[in-house]
Biopython code that builds the backbone (N, CA, C, O; Angstrom):
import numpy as np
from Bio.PDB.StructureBuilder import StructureBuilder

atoms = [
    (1, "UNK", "N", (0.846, -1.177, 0.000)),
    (1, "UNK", "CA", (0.000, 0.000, 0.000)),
    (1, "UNK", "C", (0.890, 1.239, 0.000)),
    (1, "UNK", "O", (1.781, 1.562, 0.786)),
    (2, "UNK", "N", (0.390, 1.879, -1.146)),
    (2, "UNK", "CA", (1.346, 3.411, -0.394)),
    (2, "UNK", "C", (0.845, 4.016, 0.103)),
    (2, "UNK", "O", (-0.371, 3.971, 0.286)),
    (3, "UNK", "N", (1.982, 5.204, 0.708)),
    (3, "UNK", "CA", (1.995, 6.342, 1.602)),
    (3, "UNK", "C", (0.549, 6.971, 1.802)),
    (3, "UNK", "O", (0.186, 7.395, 0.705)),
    (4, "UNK", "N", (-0.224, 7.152, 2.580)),
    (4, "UNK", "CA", (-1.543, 8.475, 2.061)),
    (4, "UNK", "C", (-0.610, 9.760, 2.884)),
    (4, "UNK", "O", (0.032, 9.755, 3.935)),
    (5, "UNK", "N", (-0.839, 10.637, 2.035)),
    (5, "UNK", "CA", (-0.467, 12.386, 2.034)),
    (5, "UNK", "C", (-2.116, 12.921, 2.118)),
    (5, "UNK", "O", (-3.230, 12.413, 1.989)),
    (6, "UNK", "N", (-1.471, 14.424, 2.452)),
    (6, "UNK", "CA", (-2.878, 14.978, 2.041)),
    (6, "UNK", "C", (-2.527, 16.288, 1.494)),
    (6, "UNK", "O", (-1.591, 17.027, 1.798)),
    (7, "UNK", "N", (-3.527, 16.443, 0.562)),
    (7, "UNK", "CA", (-3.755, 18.031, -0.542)),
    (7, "UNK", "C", (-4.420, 18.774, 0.214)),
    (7, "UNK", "O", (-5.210, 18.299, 1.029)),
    (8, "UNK", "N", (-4.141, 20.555, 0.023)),
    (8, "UNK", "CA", (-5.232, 21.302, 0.304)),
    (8, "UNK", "C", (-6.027, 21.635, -0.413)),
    (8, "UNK", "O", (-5.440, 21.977, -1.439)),
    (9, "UNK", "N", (-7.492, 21.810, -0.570)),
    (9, "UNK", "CA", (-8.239, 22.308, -1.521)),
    (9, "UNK", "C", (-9.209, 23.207, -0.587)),
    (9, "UNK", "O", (-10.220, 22.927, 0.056)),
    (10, "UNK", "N", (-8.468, 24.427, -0.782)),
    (10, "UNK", "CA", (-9.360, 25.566, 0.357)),
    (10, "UNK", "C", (-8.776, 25.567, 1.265)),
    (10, "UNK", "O", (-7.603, 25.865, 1.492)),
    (11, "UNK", "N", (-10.262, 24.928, 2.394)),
    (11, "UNK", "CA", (-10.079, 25.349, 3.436)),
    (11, "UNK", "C", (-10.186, 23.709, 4.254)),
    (11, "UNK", "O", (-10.226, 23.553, 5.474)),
    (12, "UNK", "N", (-10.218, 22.615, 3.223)),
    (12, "UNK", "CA", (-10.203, 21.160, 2.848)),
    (12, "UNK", "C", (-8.840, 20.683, 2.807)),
    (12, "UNK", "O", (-7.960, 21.408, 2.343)),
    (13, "UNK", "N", (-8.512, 19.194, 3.380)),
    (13, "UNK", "CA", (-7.875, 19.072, 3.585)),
    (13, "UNK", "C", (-8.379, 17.334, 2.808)),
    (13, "UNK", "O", (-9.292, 16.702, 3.340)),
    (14, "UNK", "N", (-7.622, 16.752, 1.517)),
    (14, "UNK", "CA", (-7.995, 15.794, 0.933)),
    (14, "UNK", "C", (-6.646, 14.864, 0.667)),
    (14, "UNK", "O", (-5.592, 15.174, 0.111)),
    (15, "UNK", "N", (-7.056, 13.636, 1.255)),
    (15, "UNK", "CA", (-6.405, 11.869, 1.440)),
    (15, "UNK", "C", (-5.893, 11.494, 0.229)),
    (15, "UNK", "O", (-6.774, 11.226, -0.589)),
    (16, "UNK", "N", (-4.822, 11.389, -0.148)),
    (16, "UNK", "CA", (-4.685, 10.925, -1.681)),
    (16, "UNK", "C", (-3.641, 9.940, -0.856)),
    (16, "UNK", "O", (-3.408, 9.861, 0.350)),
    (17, "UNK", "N", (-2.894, 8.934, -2.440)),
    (17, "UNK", "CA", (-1.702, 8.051, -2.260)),
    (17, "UNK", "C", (-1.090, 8.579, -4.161)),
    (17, "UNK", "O", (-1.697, 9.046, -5.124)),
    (18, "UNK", "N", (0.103, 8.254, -3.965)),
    (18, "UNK", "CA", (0.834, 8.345, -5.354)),
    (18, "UNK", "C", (1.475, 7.058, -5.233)),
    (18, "UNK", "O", (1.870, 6.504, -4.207)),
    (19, "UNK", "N", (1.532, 6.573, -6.703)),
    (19, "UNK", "CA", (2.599, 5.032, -6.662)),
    (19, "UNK", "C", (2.523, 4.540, -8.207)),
    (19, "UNK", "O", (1.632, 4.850, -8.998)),
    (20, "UNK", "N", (3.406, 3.884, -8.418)),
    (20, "UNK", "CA", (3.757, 3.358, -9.914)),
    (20, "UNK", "C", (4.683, 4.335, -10.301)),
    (20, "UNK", "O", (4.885, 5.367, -9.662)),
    (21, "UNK", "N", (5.293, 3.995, -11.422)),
    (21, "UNK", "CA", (6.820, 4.711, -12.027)),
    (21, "UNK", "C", (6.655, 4.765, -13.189)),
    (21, "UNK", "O", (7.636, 5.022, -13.888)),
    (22, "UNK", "N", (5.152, 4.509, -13.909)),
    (22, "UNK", "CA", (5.290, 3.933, -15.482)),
    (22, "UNK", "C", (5.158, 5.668, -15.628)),
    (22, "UNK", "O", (4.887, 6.393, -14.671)),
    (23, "UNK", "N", (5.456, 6.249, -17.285)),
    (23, "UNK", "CA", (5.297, 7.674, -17.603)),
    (23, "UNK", "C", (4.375, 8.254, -17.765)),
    (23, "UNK", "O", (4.466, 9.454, -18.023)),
    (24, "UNK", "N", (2.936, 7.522, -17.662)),
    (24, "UNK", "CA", (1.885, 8.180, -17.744)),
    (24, "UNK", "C", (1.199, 8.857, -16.274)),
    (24, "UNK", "O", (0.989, 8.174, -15.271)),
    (25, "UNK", "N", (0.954, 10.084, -16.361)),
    (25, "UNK", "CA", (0.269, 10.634, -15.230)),
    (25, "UNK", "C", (-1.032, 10.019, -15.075)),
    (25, "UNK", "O", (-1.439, 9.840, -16.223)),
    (26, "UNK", "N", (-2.083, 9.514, -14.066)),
    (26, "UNK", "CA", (-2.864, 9.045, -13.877)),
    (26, "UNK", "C", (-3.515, 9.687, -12.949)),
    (26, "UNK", "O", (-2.722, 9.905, -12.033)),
    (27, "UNK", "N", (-4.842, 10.220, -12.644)),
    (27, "UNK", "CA", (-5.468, 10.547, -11.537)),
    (27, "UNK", "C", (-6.833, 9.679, -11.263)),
    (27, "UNK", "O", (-7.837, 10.111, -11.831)),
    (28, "UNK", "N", (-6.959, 8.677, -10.576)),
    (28, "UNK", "CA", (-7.901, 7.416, -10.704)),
    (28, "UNK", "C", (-8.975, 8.619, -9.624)),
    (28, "UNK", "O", (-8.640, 9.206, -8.595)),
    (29, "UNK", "N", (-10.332, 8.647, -10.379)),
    (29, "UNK", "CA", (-11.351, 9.395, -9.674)),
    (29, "UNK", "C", (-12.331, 8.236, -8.845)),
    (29, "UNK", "O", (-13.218, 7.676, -9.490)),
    (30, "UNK", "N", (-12.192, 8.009, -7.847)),
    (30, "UNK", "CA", (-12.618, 6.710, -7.591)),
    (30, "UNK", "C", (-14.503, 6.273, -7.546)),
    (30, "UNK", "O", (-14.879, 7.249, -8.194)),
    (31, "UNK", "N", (-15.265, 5.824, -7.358)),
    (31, "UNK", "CA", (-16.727, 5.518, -6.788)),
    (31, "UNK", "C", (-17.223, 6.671, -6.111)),
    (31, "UNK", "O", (-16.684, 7.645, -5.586)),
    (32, "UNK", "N", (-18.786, 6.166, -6.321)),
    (32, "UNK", "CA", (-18.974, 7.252, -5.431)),
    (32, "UNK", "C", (-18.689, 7.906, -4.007)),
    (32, "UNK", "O", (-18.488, 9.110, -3.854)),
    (33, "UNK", "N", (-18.698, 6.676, -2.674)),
    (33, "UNK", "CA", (-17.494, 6.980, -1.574)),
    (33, "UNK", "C", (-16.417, 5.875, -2.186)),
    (33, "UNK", "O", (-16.467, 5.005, -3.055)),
    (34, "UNK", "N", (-15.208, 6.480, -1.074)),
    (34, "UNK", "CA", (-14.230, 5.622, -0.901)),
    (34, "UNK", "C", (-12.987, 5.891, 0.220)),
    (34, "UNK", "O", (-13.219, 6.662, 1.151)),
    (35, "UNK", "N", (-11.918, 5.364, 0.131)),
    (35, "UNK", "CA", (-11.178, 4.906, 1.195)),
    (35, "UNK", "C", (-9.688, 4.929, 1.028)),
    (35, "UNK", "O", (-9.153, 4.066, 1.724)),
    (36, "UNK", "N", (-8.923, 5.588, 0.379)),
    (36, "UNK", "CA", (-7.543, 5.264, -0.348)),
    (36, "UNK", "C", (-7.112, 4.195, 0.573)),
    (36, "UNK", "O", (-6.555, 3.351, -0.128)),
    (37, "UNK", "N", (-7.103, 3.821, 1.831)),
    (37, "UNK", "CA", (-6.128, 3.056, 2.234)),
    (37, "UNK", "C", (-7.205, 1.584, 2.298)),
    (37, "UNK", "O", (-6.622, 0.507, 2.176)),
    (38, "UNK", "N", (-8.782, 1.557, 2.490)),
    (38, "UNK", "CA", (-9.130, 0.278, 2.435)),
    (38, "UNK", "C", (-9.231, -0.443, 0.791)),
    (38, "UNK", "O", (-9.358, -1.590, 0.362)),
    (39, "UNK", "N", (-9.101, 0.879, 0.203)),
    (39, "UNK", "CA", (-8.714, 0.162, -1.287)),
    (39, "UNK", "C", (-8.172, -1.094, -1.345)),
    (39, "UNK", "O", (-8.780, -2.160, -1.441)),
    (40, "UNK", "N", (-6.928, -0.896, -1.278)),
    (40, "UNK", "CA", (-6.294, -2.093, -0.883)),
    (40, "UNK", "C", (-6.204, -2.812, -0.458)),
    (40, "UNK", "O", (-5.295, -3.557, -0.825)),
    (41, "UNK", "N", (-7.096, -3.238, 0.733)),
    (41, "UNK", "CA", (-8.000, -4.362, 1.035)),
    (41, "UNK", "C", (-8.764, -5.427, 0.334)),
    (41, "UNK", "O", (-9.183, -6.565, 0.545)),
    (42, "UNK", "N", (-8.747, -4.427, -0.697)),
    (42, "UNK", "CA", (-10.167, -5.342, -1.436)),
    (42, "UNK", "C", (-9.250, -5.764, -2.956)),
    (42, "UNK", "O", (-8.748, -4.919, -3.697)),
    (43, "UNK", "N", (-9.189, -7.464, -3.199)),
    (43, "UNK", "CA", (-8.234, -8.025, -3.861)),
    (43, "UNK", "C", (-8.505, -7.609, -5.446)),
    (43, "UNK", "O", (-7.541, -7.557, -6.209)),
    (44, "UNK", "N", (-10.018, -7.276, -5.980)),
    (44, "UNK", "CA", (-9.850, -6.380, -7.373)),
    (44, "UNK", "C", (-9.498, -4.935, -7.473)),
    (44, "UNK", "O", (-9.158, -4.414, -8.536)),
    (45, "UNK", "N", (-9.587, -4.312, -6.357)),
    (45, "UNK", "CA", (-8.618, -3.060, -6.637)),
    (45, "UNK", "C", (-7.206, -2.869, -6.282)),
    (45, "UNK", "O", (-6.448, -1.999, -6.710)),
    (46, "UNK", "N", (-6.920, -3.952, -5.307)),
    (46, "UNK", "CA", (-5.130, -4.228, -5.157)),
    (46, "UNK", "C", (-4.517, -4.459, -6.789)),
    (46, "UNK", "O", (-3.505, -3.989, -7.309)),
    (47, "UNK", "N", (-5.822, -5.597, -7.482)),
    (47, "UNK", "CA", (-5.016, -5.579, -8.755)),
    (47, "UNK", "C", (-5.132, -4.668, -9.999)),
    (47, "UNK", "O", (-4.336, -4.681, -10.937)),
    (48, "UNK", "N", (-6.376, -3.763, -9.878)),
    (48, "UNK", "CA", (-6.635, -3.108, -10.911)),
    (48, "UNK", "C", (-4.941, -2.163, -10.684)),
    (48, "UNK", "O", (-3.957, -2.136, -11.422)),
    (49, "UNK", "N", (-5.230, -1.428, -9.230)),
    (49, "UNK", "CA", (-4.310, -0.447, -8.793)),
    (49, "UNK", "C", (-2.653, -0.890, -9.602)),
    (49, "UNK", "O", (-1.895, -0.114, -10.184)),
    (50, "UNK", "N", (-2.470, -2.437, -9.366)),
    (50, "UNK", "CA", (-0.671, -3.037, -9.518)),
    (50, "UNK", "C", (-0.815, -2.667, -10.987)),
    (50, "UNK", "O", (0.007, -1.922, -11.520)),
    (51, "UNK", "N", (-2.153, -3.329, -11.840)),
    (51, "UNK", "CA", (-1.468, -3.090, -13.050)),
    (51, "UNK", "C", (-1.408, -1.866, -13.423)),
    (51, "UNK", "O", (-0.397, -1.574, -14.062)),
    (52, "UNK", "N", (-2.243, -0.958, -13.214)),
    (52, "UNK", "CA", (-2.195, 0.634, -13.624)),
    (52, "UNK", "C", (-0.815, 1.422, -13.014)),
    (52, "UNK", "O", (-0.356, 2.462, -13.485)),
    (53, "UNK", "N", (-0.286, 0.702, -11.894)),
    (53, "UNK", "CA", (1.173, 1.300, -12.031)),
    (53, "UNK", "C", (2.003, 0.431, -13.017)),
    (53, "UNK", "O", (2.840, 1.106, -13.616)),
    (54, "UNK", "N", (1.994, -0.769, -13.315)),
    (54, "UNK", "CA", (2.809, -1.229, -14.129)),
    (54, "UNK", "C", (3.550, 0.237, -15.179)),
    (54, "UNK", "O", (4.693, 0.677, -15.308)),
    (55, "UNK", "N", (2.122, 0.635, -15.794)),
    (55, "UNK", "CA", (2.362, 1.847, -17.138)),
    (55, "UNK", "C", (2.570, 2.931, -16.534)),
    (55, "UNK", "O", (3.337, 3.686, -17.131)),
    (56, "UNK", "N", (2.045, 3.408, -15.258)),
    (56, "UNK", "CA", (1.530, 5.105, -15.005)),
    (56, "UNK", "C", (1.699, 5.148, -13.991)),
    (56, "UNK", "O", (1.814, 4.194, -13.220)),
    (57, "UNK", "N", (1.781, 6.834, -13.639)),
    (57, "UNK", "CA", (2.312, 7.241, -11.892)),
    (57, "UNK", "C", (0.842, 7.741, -11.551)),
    (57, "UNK", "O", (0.373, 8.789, -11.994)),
    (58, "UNK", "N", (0.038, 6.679, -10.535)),
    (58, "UNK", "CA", (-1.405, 6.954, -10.338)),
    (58, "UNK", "C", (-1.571, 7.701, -8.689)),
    (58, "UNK", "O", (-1.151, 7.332, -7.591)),
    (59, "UNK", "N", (-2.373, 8.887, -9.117)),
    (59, "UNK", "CA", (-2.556, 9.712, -7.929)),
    (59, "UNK", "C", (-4.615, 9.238, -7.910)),
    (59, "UNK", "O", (-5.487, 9.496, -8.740)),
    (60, "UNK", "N", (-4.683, 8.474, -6.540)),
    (60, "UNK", "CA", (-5.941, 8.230, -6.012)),
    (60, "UNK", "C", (-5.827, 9.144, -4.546)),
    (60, "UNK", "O", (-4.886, 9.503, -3.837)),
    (61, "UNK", "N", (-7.494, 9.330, -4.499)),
    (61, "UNK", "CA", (-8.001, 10.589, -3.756)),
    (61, "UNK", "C", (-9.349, 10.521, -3.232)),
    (61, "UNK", "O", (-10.422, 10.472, -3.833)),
    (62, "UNK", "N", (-9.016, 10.527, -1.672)),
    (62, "UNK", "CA", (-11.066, 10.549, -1.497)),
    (62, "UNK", "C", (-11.635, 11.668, -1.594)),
    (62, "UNK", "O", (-10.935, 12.615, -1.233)),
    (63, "UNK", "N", (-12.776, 11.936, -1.996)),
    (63, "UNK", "CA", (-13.262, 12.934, -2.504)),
    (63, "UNK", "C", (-13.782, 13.075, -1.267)),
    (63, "UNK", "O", (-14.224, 12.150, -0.585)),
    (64, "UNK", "N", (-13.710, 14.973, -0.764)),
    (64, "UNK", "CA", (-14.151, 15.419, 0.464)),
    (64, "UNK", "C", (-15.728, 14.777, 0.654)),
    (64, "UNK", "O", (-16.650, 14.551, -0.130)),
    (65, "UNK", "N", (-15.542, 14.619, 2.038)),
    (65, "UNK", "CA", (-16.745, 14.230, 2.805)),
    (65, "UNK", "C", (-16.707, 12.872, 2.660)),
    (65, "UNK", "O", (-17.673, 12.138, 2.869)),
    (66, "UNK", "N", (-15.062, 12.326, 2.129)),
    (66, "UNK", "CA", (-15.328, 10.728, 1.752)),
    (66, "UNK", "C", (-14.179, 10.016, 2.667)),
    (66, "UNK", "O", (-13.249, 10.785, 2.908)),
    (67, "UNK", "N", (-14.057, 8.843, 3.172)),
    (67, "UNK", "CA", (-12.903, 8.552, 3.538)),
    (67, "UNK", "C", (-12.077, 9.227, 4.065)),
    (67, "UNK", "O", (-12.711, 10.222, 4.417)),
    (68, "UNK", "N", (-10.358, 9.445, 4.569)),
    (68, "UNK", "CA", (-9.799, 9.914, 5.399)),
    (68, "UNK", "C", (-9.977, 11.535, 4.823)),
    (68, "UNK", "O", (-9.392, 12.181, 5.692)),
    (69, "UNK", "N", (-10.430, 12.400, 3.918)),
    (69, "UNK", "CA", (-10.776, 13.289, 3.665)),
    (69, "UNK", "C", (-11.452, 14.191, 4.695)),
    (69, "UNK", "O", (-12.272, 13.529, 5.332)),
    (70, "UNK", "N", (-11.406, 15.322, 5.042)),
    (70, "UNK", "CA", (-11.838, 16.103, 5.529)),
    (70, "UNK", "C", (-13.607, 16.160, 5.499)),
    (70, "UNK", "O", (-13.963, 16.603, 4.408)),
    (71, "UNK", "N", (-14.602, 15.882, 6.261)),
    (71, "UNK", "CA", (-15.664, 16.330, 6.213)),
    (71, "UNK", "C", (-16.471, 17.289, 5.151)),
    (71, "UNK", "O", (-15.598, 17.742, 4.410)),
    (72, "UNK", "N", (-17.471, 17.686, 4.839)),
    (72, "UNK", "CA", (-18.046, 18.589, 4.359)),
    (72, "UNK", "C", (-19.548, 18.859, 4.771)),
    (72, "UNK", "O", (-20.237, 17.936, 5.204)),
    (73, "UNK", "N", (-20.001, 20.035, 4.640)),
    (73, "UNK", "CA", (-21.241, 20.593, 5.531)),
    (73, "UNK", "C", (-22.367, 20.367, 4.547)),
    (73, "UNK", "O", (-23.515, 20.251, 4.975)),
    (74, "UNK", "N", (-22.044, 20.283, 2.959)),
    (74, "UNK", "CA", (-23.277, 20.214, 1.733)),
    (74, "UNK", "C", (-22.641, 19.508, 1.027)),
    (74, "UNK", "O", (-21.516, 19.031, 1.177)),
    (75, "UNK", "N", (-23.701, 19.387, -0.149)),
    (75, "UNK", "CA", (-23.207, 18.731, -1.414)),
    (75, "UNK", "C", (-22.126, 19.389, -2.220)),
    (75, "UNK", "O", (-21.879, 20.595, -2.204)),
    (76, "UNK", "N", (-21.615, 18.633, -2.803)),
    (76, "UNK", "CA", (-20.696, 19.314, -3.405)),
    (76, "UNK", "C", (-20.946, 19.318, -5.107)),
    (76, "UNK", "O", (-21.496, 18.502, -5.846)),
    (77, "UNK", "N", (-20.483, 20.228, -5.286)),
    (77, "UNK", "CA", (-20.702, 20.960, -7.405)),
    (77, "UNK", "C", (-19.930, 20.351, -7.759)),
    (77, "UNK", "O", (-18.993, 19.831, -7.153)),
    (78, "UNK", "N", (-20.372, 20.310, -9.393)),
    (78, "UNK", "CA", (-19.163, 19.477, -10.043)),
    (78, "UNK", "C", (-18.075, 20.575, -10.224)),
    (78, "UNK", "O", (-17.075, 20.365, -10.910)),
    (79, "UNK", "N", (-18.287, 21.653, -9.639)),
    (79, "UNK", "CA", (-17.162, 23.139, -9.876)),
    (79, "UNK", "C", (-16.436, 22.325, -8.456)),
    (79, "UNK", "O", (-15.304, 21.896, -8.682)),
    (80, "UNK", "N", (-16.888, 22.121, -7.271)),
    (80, "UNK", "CA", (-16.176, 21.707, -6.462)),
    (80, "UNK", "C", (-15.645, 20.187, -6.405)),
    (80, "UNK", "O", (-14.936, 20.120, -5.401)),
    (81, "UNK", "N", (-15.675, 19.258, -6.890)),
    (81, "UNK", "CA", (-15.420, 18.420, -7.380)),
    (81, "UNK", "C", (-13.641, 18.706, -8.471)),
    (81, "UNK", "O", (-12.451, 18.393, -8.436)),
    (82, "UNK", "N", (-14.152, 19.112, -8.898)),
    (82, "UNK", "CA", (-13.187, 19.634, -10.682)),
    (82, "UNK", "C", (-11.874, 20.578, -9.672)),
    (82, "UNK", "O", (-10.684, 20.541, -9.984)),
    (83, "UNK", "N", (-12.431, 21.401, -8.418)),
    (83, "UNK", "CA", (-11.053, 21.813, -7.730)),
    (83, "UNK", "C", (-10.132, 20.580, -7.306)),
    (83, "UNK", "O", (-8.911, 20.632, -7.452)),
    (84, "UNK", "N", (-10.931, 19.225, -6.655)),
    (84, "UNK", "CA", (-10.456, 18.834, -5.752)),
    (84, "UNK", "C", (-9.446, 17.949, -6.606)),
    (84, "UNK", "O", (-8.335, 17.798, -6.096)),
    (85, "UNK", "N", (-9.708, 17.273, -7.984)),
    (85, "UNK", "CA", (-8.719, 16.766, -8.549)),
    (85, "UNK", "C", (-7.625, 17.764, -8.578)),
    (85, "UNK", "O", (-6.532, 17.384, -8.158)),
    (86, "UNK", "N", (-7.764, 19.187, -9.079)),
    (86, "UNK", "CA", (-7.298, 19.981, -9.584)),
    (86, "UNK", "C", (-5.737, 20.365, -8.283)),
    (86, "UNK", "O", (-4.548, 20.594, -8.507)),
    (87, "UNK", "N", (-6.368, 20.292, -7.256)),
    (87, "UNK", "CA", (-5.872, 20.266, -5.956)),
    (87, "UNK", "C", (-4.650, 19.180, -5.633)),
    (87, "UNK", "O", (-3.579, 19.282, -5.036)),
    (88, "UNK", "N", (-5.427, 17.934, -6.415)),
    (88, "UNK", "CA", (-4.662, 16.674, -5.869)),
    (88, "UNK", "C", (-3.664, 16.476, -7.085)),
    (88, "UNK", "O", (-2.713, 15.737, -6.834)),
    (89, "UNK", "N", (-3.720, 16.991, -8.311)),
    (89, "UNK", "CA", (-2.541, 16.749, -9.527)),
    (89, "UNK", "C", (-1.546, 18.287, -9.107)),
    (89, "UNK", "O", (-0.482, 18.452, -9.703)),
    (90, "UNK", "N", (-1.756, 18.752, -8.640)),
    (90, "UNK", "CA", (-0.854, 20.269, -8.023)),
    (90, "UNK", "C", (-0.223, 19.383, -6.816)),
    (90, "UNK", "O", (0.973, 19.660, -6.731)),
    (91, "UNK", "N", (-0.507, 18.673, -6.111)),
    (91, "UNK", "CA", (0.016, 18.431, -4.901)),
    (91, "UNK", "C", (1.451, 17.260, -5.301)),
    (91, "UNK", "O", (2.662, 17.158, -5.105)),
    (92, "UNK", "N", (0.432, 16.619, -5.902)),
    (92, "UNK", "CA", (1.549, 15.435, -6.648)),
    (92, "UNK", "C", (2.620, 16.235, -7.704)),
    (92, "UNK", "O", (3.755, 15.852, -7.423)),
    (93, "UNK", "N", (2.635, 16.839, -8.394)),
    (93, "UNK", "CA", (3.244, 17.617, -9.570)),
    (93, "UNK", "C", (2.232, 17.528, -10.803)),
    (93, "UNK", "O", (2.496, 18.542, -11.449)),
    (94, "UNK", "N", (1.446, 17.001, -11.314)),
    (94, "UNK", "CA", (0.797, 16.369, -12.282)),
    (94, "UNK", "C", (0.734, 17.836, -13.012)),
    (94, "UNK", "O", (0.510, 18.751, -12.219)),
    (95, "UNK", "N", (0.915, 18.279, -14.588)),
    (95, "UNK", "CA", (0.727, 19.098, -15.452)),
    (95, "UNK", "C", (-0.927, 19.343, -15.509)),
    (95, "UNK", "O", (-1.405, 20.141, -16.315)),
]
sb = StructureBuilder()
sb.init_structure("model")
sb.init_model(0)
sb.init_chain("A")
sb.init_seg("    ")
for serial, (resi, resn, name, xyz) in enumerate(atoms, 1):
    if name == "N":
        sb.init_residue(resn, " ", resi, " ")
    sb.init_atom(name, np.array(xyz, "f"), 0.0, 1.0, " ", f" {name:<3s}", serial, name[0])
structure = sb.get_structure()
């Protein structure tokens, strides 16, 4: 399992992991909730996750109000949504 870090987005504070070495940037947007670290628990996303690093450097992320992610008070926009990747490929380096 790798590392979980966390991004700021605001005043949000969002759970990601980075891992794989292949050259493609990857930002895996996951389900509707989720868990970066019980991911890996569960034996079809241990393997989806291995092979997608095989090729690519994959940045996964719980989306606020999800998993080790920071809480949230409402729903969230797809404007707020669209920061939080935006948040999590800035944190990692991602172009």
């Amino acid at each position: 399992m790798a590392e979980t870090s966390y991004a700021s987005c605001g005043d949000l504070s969002l759970a990601y992991q980075l891992f794989g070495d292949g050259p493609i940037p990857l930002v895996f947007v996951g389900p509707f909730v989720g868990h970066v670290e019980l991911f890996w628990t569960v034996p079809e996303f241990k393997s989806f996750f291995d092979q997608l690093a095989s090729f690519c450097r994959v940045a996964i992320f719980d989306k606020a109000g999800t998993g080790l992610s920071d809480p949230v008070p409402k729903v969230r926009t797809l404007d707020d949504r669209a920061a939080e990747i935006e948040a999590v490929m800035d944190s990692v380096g991602f172009d």
